[in-house]
LOPA-688779 format. One record per atom (N, C-alpha, C, O, CB): residue in one letter; chain; x, y, z. Coordinates in steps of 0.2 Angstrom, whole numbers, plus 5000, padded with zeros to 4 digits. Atoms other than C-alpha are relative to their C-alpha. Glycine has a CB too. Layout:
REM LOPA-688779
<'A','A',<X,Y,Z>>
...
***
This chain:
REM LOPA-688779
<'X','A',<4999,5001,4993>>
<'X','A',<5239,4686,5087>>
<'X','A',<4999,5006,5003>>
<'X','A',<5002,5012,5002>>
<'X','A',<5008,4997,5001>>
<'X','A',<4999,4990,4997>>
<'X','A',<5235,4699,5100>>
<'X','A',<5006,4999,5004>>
<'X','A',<5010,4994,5007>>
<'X','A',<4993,5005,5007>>
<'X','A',<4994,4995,4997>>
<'X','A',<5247,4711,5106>>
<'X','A',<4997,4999,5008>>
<'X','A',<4992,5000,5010>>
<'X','A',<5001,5010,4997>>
<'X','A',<5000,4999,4994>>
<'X','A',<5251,4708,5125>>
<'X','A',<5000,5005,5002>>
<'X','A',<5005,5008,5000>>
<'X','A',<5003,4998,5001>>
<'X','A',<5000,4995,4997>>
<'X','A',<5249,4722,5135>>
<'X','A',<5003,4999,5009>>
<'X','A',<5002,4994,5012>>
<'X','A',<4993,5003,4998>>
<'X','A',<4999,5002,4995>>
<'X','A',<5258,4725,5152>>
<'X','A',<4995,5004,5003>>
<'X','A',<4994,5010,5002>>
<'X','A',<5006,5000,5002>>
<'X','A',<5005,4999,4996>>
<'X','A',<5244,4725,5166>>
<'X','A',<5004,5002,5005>>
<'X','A',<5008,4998,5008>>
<'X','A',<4996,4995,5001>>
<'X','A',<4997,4998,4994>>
<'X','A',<5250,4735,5179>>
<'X','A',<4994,5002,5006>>
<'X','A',<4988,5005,5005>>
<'X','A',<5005,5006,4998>>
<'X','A',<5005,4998,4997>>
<'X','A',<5241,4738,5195>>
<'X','A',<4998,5008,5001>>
<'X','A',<5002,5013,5000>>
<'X','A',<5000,4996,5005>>
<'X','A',<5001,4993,4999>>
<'X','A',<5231,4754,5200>>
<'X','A',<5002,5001,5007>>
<'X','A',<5003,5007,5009>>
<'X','A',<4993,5002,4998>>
<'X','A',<4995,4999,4996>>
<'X','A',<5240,4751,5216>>
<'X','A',<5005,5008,5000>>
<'X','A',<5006,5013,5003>>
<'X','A',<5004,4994,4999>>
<'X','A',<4992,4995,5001>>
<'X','A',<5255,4760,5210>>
<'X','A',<4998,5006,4999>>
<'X','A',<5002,5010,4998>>
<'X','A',<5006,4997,4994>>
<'X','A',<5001,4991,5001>>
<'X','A',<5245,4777,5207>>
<'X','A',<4996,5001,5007>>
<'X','A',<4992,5005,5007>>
<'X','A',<4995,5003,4992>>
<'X','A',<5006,5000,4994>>
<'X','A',<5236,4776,5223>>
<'X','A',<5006,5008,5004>>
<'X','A',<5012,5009,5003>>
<'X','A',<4999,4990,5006>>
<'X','A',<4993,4997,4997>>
<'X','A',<5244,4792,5233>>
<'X','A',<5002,4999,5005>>
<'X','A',<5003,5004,5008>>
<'X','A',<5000,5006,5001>>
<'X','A',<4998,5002,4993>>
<'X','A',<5249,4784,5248>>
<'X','A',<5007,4995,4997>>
<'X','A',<5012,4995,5000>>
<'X','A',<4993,4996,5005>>
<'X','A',<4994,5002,5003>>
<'X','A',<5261,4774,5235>>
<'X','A',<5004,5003,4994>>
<'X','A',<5007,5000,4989>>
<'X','A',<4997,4994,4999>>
<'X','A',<4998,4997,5005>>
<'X','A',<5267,4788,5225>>
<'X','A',<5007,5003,5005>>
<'X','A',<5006,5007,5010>>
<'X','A',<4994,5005,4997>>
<'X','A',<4993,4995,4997>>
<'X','A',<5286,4795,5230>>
<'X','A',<4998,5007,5000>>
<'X','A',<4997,5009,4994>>
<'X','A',<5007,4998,4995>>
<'X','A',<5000,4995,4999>>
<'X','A',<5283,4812,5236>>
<'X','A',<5010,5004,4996>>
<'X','A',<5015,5001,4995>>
<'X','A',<4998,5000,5008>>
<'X','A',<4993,4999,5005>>
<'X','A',<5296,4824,5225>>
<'X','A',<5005,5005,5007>>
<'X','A',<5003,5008,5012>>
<'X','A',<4998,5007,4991>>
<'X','A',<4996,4998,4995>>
<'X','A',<5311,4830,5236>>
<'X','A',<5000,5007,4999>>
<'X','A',<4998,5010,4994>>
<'X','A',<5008,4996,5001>>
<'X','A',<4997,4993,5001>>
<'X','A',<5315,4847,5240>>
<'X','A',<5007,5001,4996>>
<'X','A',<5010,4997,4995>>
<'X','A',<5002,5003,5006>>
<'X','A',<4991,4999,5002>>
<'X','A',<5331,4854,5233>>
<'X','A',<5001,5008,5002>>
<'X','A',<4997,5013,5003>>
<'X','A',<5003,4997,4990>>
<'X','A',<4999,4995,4997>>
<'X','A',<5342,4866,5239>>
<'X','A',<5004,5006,4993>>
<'X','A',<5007,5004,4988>>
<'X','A',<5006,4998,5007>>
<'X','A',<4997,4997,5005>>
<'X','A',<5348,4881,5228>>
<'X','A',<5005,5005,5002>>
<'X','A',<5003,5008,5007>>
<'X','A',<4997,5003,4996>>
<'X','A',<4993,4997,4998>>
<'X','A',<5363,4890,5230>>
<'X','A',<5000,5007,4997>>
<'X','A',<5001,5007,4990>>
<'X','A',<5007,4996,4998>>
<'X','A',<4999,4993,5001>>
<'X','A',<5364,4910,5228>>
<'X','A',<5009,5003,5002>>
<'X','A',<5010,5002,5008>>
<'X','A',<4994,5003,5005>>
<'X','A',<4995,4999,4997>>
<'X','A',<5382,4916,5230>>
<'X','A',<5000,5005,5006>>
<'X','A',<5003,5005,5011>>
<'X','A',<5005,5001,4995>>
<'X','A',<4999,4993,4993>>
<'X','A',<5377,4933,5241>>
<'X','A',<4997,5000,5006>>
<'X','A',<4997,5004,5010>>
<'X','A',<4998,5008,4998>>
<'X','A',<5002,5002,4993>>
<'X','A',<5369,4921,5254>>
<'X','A',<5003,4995,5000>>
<'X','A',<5005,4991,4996>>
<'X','A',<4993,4999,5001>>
<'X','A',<4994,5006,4999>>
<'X','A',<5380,4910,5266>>
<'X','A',<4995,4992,5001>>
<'X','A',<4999,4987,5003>>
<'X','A',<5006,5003,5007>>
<'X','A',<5004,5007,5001>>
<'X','A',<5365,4895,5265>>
<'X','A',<4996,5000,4994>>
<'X','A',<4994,5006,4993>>
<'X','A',<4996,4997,5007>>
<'X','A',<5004,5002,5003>>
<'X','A',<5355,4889,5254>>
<'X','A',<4993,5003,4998>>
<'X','A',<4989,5002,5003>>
<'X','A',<5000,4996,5001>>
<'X','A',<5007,5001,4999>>
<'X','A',<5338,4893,5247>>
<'X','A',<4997,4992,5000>>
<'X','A',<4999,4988,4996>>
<'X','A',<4996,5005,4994>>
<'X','A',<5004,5005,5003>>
<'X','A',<5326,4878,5249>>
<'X','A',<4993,4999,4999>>
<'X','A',<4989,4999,5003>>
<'X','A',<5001,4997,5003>>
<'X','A',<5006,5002,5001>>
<'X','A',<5312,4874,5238>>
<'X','A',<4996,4993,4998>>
<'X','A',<4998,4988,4998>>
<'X','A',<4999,5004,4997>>
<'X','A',<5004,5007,5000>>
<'X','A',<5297,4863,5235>>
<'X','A',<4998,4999,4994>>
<'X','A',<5000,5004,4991>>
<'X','A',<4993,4999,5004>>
<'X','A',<5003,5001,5005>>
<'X','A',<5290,4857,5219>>
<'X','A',<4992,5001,5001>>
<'X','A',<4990,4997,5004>>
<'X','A',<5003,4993,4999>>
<'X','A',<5006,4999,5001>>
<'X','A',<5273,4862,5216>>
<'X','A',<4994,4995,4995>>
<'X','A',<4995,4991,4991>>
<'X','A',<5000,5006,4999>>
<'X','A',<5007,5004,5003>>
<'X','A',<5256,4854,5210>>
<'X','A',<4997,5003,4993>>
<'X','A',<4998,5009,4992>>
<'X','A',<4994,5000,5007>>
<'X','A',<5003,4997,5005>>
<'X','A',<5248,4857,5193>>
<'X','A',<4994,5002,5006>>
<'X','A',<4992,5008,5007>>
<'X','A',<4999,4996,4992>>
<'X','A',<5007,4997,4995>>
<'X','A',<5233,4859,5206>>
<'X','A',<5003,5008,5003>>
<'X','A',<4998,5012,5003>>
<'X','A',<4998,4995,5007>>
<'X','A',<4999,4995,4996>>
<'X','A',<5242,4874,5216>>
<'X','A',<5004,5004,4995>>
<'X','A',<5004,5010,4997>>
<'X','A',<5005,4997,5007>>
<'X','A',<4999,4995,5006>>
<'X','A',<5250,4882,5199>>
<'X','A',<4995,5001,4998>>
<'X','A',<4994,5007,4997>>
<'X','A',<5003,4998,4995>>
<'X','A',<5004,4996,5004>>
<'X','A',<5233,4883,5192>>
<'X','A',<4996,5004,5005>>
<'X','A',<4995,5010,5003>>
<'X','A',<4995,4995,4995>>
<'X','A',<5002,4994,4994>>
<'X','A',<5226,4891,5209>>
<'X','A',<5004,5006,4998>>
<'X','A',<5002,5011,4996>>
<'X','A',<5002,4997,5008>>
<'X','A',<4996,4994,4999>>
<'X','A',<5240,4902,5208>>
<'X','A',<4999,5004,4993>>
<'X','A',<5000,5010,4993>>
<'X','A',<5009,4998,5002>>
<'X','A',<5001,4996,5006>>
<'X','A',<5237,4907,5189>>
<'X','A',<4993,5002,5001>>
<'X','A',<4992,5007,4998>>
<'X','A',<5001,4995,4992>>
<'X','A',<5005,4997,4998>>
<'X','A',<5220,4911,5194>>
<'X','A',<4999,5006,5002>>
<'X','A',<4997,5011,4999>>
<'X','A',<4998,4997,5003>>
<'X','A',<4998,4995,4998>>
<'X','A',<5224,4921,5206>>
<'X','A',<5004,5006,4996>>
<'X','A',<5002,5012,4997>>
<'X','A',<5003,4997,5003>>
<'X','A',<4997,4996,5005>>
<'X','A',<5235,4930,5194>>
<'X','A',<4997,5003,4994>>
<'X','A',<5000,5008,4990>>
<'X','A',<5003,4997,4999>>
<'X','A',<5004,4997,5005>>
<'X','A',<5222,4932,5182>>
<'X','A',<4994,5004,5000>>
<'X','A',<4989,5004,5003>>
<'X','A',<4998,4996,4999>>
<'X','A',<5004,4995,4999>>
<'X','A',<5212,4947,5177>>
<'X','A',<4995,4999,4997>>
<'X','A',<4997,4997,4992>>
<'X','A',<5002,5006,4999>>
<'X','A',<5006,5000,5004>>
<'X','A',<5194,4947,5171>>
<'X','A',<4996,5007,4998>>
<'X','A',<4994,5010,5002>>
<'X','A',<4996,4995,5004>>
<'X','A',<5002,4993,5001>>
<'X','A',<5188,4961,5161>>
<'X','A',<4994,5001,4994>>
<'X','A',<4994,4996,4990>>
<'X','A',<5007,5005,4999>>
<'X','A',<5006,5002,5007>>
<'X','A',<5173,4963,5148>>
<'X','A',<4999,5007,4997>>
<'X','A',<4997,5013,4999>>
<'X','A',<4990,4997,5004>>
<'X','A',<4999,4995,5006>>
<'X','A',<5177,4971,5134>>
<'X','A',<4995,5001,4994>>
<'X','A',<4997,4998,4989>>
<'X','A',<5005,4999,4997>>
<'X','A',<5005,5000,5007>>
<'X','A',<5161,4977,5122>>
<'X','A',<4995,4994,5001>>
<'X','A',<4993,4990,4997>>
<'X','A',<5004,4999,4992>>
<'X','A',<5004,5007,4997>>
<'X','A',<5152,4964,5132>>
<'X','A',<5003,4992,4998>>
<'X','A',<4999,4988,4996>>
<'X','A',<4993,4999,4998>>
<'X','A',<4998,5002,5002>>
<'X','A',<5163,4952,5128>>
<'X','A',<5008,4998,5005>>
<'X','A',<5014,5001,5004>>
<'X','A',<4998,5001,4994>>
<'X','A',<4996,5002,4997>>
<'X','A',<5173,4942,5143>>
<'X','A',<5008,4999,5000>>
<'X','A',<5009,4993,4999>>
<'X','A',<4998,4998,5001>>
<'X','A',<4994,5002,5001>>
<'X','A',<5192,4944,5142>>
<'X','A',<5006,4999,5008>>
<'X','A',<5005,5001,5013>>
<'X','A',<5003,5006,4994>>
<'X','A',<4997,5005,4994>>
<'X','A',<5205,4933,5153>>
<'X','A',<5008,5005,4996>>
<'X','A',<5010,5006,4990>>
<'X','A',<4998,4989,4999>>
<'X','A',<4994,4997,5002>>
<'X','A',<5222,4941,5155>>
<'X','A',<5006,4997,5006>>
<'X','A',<5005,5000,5012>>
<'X','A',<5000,5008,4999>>
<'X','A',<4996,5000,4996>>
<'X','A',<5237,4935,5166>>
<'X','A',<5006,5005,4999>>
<'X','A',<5009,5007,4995>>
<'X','A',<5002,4995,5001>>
<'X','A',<4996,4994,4999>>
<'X','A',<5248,4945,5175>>
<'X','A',<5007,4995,5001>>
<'X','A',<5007,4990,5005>>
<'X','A',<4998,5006,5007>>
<'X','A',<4995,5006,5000>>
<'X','A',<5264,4935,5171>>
<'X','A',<5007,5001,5006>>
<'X','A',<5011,4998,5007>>
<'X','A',<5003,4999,4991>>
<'X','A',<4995,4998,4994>>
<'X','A',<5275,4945,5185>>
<'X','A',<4997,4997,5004>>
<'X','A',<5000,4992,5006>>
<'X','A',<5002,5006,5002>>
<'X','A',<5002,5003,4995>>
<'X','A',<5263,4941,5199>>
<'X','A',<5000,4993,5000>>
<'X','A',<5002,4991,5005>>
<'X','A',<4994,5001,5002>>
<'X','A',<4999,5008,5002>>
<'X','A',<5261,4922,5192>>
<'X','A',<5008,4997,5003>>
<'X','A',<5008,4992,5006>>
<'X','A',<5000,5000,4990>>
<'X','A',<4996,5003,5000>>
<'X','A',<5278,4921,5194>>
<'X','A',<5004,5001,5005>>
<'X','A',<5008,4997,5007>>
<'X','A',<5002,5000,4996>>
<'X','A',<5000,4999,4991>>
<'X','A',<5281,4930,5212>>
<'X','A',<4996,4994,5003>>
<'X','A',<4998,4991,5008>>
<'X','A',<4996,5008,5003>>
<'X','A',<5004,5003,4995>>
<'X','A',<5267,4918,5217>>
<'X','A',<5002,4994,5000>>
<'X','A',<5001,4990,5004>>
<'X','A',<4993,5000,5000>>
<'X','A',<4998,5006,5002>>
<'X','A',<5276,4903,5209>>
<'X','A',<5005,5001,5005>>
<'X','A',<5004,4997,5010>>
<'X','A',<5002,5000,4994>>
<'X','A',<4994,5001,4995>>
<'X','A',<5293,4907,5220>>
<'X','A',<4997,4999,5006>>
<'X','A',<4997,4994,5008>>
<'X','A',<5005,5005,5001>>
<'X','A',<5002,4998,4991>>
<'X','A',<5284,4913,5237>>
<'X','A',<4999,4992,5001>>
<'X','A',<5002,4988,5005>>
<'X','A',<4992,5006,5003>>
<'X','A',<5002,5009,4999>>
<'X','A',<5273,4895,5235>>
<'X','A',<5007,4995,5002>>
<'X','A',<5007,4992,5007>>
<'X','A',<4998,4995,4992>>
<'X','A',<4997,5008,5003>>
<'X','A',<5287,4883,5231>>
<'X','A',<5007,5003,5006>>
<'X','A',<5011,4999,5007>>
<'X','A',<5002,4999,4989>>
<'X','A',<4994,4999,4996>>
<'X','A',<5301,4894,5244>>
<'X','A',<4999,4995,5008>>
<'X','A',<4994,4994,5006>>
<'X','A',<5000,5010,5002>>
<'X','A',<4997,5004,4996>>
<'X','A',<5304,4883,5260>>
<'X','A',<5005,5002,5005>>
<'X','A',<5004,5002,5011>>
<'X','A',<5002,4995,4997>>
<'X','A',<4998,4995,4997>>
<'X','A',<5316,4892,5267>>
<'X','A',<5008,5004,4998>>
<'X','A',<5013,5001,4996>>
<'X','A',<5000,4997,5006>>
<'X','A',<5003,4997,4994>>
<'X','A',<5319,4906,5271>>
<'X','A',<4992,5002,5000>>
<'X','A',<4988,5005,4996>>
<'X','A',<5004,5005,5002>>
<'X','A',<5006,4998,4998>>
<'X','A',<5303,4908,5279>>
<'X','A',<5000,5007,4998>>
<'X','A',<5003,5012,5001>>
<'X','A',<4999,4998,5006>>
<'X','A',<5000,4994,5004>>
<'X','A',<5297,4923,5269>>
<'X','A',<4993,5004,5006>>
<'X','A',<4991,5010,5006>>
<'X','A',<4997,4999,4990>>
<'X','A',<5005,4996,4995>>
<'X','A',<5283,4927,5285>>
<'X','A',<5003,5001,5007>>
<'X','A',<5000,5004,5011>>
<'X','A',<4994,4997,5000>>
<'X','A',<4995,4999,4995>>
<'X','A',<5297,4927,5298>>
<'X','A',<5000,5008,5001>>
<'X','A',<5003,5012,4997>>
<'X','A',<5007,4998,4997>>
<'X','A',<5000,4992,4999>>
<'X','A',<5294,4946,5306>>
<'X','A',<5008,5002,4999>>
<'X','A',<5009,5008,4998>>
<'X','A',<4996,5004,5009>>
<'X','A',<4994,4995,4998>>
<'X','A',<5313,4949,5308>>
<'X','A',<5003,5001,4994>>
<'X','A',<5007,5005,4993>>
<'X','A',<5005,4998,5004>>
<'X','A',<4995,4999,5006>>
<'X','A',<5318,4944,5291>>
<'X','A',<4995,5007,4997>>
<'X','A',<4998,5012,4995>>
<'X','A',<5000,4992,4993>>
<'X','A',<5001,4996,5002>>
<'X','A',<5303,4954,5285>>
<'X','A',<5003,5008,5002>>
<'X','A',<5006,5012,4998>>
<'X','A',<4994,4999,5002>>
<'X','A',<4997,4994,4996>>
<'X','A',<5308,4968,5298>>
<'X','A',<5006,5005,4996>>
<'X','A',<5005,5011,4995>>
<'X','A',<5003,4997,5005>>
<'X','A',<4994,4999,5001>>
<'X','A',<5327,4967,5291>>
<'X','A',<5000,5003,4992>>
<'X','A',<5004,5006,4989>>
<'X','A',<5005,4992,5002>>
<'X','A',<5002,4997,5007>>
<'X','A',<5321,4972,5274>>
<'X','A',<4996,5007,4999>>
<'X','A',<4995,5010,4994>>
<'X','A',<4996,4994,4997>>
<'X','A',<5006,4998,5001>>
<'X','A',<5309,4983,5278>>
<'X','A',<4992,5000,4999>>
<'X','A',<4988,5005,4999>>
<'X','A',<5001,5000,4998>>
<'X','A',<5005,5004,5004>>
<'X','A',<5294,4974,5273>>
<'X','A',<4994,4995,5003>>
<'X','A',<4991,4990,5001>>
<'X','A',<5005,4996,4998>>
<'X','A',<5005,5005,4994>>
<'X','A',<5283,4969,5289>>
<'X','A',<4993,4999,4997>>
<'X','A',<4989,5003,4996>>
<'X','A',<4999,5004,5009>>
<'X','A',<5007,5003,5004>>
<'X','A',<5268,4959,5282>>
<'X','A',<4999,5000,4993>>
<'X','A',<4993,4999,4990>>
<'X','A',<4995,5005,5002>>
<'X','A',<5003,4999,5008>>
<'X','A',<5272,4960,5264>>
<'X','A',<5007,4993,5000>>
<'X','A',<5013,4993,5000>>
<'X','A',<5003,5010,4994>>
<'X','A',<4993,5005,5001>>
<'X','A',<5282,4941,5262>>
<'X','A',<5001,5002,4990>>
<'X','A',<5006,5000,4988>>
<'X','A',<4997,4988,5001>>
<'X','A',<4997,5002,5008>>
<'X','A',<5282,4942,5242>>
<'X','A',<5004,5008,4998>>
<'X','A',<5007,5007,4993>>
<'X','A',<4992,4998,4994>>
<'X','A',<4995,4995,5001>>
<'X','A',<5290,4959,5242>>
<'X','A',<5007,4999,5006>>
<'X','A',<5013,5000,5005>>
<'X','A',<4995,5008,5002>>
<'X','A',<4995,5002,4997>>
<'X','A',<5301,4954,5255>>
<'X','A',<5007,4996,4994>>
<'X','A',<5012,4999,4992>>
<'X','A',<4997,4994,5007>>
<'X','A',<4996,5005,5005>>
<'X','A',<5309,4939,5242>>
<'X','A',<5004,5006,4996>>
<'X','A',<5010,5008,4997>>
<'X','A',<4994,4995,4994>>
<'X','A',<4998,4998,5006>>
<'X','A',<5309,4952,5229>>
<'X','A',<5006,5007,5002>>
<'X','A',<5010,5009,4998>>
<'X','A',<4994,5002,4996>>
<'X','A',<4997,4998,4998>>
<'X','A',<5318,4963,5240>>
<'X','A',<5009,4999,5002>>
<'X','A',<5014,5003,5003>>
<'X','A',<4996,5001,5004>>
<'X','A',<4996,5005,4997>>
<'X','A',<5331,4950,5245>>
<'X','A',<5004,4999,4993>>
<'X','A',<5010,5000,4994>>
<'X','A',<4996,4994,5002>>
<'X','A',<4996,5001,5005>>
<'X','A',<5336,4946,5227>>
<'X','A',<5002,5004,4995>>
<'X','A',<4997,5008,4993>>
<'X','A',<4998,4995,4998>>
<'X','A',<5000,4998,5006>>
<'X','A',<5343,4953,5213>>
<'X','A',<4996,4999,4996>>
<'X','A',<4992,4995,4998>>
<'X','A',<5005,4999,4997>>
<'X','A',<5004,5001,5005>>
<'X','A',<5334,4952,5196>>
<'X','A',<5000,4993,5000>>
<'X','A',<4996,4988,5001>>
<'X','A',<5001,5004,4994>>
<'X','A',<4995,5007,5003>>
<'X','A',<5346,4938,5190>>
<'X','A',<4998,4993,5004>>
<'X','A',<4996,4987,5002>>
<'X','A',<5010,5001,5002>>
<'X','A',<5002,5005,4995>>
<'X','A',<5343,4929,5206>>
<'X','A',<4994,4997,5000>>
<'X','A',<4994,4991,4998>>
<'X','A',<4999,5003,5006>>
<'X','A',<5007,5000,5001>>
<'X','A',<5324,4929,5207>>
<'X','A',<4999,4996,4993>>
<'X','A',<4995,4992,4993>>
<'X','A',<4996,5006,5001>>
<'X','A',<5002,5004,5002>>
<'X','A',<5325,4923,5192>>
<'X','A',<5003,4992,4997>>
<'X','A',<5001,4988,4992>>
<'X','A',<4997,5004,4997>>
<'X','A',<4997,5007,4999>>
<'X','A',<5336,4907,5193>>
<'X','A',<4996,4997,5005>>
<'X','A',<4994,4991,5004>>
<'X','A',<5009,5000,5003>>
<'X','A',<5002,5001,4995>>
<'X','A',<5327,4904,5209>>
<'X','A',<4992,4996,4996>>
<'X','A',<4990,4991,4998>>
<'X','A',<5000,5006,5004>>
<'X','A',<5004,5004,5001>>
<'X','A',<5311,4903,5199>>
<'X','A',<4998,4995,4995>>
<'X','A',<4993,4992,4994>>
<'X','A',<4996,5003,5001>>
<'X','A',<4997,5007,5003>>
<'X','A',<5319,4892,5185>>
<'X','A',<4999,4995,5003>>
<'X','A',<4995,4991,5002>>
<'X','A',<5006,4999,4998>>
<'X','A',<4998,5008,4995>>
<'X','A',<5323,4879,5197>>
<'X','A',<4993,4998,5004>>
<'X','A',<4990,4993,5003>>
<'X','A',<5007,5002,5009>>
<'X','A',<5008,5004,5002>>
<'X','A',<5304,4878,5203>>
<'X','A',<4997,4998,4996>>
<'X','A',<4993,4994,4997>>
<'X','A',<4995,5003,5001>>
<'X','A',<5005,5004,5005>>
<'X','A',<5298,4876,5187>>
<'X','A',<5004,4993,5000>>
<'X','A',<5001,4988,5002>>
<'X','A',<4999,5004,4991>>
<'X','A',<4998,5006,5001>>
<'X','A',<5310,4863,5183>>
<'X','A',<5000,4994,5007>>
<'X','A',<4998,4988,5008>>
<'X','A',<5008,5002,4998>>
<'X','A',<5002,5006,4993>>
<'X','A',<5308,4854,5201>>
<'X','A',<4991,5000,4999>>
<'X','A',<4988,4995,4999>>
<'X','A',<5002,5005,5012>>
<'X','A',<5006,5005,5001>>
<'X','A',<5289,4855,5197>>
<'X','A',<4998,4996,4993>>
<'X','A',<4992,4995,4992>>
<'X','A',<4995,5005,5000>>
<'X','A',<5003,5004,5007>>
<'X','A',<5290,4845,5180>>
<'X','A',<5003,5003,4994>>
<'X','A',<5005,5000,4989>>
<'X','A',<4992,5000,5000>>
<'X','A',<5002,4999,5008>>
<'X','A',<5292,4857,5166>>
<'X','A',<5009,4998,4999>>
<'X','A',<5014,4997,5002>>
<'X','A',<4996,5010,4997>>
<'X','A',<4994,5002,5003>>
<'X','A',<5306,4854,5155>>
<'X','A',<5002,5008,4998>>
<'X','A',<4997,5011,4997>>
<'X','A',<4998,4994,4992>>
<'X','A',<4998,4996,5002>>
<'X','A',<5316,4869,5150>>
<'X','A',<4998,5004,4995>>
<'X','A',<4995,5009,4997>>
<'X','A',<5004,4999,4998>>
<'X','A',<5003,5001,5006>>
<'X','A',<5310,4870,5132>>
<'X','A',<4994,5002,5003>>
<'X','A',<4992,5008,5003>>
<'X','A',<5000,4993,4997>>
<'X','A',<5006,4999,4997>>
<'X','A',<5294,4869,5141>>
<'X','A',<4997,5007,5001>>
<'X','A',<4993,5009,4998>>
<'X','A',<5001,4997,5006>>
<'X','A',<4999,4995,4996>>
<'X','A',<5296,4884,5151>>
<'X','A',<4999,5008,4996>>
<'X','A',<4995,5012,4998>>
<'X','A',<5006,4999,5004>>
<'X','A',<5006,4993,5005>>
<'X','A',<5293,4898,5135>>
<'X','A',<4995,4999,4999>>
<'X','A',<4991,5003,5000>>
<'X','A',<5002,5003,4992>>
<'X','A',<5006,4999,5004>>
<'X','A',<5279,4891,5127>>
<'X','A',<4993,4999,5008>>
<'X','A',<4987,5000,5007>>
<'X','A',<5000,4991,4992>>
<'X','A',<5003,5000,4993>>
<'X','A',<5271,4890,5147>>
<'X','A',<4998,5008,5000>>
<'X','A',<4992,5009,5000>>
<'X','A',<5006,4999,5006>>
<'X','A',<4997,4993,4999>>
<'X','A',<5276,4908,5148>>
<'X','A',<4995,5004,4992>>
<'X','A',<4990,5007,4992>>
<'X','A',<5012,5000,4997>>
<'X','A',<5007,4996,5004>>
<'X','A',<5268,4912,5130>>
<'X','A',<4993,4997,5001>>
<'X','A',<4988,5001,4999>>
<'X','A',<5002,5000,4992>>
<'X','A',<5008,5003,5001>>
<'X','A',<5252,4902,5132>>
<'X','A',<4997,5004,5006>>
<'X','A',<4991,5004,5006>>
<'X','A',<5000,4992,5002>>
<'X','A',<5004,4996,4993>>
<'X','A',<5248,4913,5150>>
<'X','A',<5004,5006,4995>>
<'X','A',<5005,5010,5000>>
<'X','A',<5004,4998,5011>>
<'X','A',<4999,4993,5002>>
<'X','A',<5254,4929,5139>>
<'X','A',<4993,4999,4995>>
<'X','A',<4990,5004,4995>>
<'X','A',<5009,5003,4996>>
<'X','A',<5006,4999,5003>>
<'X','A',<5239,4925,5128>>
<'X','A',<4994,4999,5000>>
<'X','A',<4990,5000,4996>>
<'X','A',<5001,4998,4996>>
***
C-alpha cells in the first residue's frame, strides 16, 4: 500500500503569505528604554560575511579569511532598530559623528554588545548550540 503523503500547497510559501518575524526589544540595565532589534535574512548575513571577508593569494593560491569582529559589529548595526545609530546627536553625544558602528561600540560595554548580538543571532534563527560551530566555521 503506498504511503500517503500530506500535499500542502505552495501558497503557503509564497512571501506575501509568510508571517514576517517580529522585532523584539532588549533590555540593557544602564539604559532607561530598550534596545530594539530585527531579525535578519540568511541573504543579508551572507552579504554581511562577505563584506567581512578578506581575500588574499598566498603562493598563488587564493585564501578566504573572515574577520569575525567586523562580522559581528555588522551583525548588531544591521539588525539594531533603535537606537538609530546614524542619529548626528547620538553620534555627536559619543563622539563619533559619521562612524554608526563605532558609535554602538562606544555605547556598550563588552558584556553588553555581546548579549545584544546573542539575541540577533537567536531572533535570526540560529539555535544556541548553533551559534559556536557558526563562529568556528567563519574562523576557518
Amino acid at each position: 500500500m503506498a504511503e500517503e503523503k500530506n500535499i500542502v500547497s505552495i501558497d503557503a510559501f509564497l512571501a506575501q503569505n509568510v508571517k514576517p518575524a517580529d522585532n523584539q526589544e532588549v533590555t540593557l540595565k544602564r539604559f532607561s528604554v530598550p534596545f530594539v532589534i530585527r531579525a535578519l535574512t540568511q541573504d543579508e548575513i551572507s552579504d554581511l560575511q562577505k563584506q567581512s571577508t578578506k581575500r588574499t593569494t598566498v603562493k598563488g593560491v587564493l585564501q578566504e579569511s573572515t574577520d569575525t569582529i567586523a562580522f559581528s559589529n555588522a551583525l548588531v548595526e544591521a539588525a539594531l532598530v533603535q537606537p538609530d545609530l546614524n542619529n548626528a546627536k547620538l553620534q555627536s553625544s559619543y563622539g563619533t559623528p559619521g562612524q554608526p558602528t563605532k558609535t554602538l561600540k562606544k555605547m556598550l560595554l563588552g558584556g553588553e554588545f555581546a548579549d545584544l548580538a546573542s539575541k540577533v543571532q537567536e531572533l535570526s534563527g540560529y539555535e544556541p548550540e548553533d551559534l559556536d560551530s557558526k563562529s568556528d566555521d567563519l574562523k576557518n
